[in-house]
N, C-alpha and C positions, 0 to 999 in steps of 0.2 A: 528462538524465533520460530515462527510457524510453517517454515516453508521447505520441502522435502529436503531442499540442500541447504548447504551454508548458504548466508544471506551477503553479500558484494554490495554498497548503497554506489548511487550514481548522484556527482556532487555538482553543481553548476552554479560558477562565479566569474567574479571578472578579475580583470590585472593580472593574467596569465601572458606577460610579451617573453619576445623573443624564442618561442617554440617551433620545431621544425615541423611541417606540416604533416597530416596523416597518409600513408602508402596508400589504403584502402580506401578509401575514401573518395566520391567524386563531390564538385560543388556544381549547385545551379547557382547563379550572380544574376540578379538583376541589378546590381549596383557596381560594377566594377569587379575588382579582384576582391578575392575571400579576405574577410577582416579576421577571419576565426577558424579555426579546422581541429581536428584531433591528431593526438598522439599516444604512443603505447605511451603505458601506465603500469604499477607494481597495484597488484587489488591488498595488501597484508596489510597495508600502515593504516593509521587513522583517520577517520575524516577530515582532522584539523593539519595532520601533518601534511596530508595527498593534497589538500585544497581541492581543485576542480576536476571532475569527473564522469565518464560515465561508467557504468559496471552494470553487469549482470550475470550469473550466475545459475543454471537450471536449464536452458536449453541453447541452441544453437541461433538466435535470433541476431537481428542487424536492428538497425538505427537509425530514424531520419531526423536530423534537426535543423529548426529553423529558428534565424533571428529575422521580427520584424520590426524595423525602426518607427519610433515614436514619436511625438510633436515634444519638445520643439523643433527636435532635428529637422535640418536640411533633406535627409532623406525618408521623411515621414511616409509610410506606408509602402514604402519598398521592402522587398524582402530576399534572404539568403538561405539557402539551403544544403545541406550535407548530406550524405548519404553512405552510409560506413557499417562496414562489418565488427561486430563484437564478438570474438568465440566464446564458448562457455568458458566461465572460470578467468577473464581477461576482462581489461577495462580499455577505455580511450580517456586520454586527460586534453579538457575544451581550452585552448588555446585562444584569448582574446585581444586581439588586437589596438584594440580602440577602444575605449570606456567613457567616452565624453559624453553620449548622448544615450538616453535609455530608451530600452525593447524590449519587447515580451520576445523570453526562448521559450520552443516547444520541441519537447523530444517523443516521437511517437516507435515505440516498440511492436516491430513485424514478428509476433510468434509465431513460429510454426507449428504444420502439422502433427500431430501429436502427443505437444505440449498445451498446457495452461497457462494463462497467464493471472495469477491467481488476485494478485493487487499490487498498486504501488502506494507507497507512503511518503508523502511529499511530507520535508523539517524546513527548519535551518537548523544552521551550526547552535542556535542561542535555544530551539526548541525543538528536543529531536525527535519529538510523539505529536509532531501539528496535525496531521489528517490521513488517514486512510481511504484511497480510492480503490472498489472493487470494479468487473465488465468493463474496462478501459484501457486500452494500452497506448493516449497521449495525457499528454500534463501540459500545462502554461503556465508561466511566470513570470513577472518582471523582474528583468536584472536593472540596477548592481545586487538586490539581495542575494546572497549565498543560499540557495537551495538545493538539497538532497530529494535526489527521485530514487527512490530504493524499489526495483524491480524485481517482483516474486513470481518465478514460472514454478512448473512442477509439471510428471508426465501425466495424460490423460488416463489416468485410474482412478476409480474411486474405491475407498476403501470400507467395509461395514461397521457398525459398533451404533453407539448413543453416546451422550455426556448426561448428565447431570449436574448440579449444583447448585451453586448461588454467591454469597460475597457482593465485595465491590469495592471499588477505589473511591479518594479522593483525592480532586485534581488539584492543580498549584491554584486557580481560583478559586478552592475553598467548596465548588462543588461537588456534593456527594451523590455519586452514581451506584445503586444497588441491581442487582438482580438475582429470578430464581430460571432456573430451566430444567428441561428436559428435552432432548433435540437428535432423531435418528437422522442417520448420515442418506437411509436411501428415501426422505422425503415421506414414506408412508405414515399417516394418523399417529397419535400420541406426541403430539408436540406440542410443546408449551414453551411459552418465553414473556418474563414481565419486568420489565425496566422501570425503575424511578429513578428520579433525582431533585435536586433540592428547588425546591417553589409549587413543590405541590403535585408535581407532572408526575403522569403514569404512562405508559406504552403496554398496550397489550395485542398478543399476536391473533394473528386470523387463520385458521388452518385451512392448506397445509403451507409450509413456507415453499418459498417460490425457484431456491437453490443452494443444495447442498455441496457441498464436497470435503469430505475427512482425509487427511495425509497423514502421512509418519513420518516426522524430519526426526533425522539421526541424529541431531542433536540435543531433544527434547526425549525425556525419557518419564514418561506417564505410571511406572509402577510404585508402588500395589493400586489396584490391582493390575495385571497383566492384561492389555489393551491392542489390537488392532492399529493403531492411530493414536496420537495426540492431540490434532487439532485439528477445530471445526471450522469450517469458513461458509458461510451463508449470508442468504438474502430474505425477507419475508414483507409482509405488509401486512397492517393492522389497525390497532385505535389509540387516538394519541389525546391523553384528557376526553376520553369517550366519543373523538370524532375520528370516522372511518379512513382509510385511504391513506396512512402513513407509513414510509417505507423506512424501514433499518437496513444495514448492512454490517454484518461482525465478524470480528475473527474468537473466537476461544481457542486457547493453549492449555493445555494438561502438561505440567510438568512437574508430576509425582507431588509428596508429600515435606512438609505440611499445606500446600498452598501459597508458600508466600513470595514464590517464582510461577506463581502460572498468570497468563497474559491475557486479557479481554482487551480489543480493540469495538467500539462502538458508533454509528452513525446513525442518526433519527431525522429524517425528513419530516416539516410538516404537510400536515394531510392536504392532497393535490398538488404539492411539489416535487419536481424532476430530480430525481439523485445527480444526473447527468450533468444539471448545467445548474440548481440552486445549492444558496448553501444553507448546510443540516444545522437544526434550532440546536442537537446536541452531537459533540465527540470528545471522544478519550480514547486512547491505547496507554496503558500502563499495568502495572505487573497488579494482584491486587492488594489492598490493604487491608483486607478482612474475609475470611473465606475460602471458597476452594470450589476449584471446577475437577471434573472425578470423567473419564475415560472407561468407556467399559466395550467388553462384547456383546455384540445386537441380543435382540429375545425377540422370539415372535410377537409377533404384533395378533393383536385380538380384533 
């Protein structure tokens, strides 16, 4: 995974009764007594075994979530609120009380000072590479679906080097995603990055990109050659089928040789669209199926 420590996913479903409520934890009610609260949780077992969750992993951060009730309910636009400490390396499991009527949860992650919070990757349990959100630390979803919010912090360092490469996956719909780069970690000139995928689409970058940051998680190990970091995580805008103003966000993973464990996660906004609040014409995070991203140490820049 790409994220300086082990990765903890944070899981959120319903039909969790008869749970004791959370120590830490206060509630705001606008409806009565809490329908839902957290509980300690073991972070080892699997997502299918743990069911519902939250977790996180990488820094000392806490929790706010809310459930707000939806039409048809009785209680249509009221809402609930928790407020809960997570230590690193610990989870809370979301206890739901009531599952008759559906709501959007929102879990928003308070990272502290100097930490990052680098992305979260919202699944379900049936897909577990749906989306990568980077510069955001709430999510929304409607339950009953089962969805995982896998929270990635890391300390605020950054580290030097480039990647290289190129490759690409293809997805369970059958589309083919390529690309080439070349991409310094501390944002100065020589950067390049060109995305395609299947119907013709091109992505090309606009220099320079707009946010870098390279980490070294101890569990990804990028040699030969011998590398600074593993993975890249950035932001840029560029031209999308030769119109300006289109923003990506991605992760690349170096994890050593041949390539066929190293990881690209992708997002392509079209041009004049909000990363924030539309959603990207393209995404994939999977390992890849052809190719190889390459880790290296910096060289001066000319």
């Amino acid at each position: 995974m790409f994220n300086s420590k082990r990765l903890f996913g944070s899981v959120l479903m319903l039909g969790l009764l008869g749970l004791a409520a959370c120590q830490d934890g206060s509630v705001d009610s606008a409806v009565g007594p809490a329908l839902f609260d957290l509980v300690d949780e073991p972070s080892n077992a699997s997502l299918v075994e743990e069911g519902s969750k939250v977790c996180k992993y990488g820094s000392d951060a806490t929790f706010e979530v809310t459930r707000l009730f939806l039409p048809p309910s009785s209680q249509a636009g009221q809402s609930q609120t928790i407020y809960v400490d997570v230590a690193d390396g610990t989870c809370k499991k979301i206890a739901v009380h009531d599952n008759r009527d559906p709501f959007d949860l929102t879990v928003t992650e308070m990272v502290p000072g100097g930490f990052v919070l680098d992305s979260i990757v919202v699944r379900t349990i049936f897909d577990p590479t749906r989306v990568t959100l980077l510069g955001t630390n709430t999510v929304t979803r409607q339950v009953p679906t089962r969805y995982a919010f896998d929270f990635y912090n890391s300390p605020e360092t950054f580290l030097p080097g480039r990647m290289t490469g190129g490759g690409g996956q293809i997805r369970v719909d059958e589309v083919r995603i390529t690309r080439g780069l070349t991409l310094h970690c501390d944002i100065l000139l020589s950067n390049n990055l060109e995305i395609n995928w299947t119907g013709g689409n091109k992505w090309h970058l606009d220099k320079p990109i707009t946010y870098a940051k390279c980490i070294d998680d101890p569990n990804v190990d990028p040699v030969p050659p011998a590398a600074p970091f593993d993975t890249f995580i950035g932001k840029a805008v560029g031209r999308l089928n030769g119109v300006d103003g289109s923003h990506v966000e991605f992760i690349f993973v170096d994890d050593g040789e041949p390539g066929t464990t190293d990881k690209a996660t992708i997002m392509i906004w079209a041009p004049g669209d909000d990363p924030n609040t539309d959603t990207p014409v393209l995404e994939v995070s999977d390992f890849l199926t052809h190719g190889n991203l390459q880790a290296h140490e910096d060289q001066p820049h000319r």
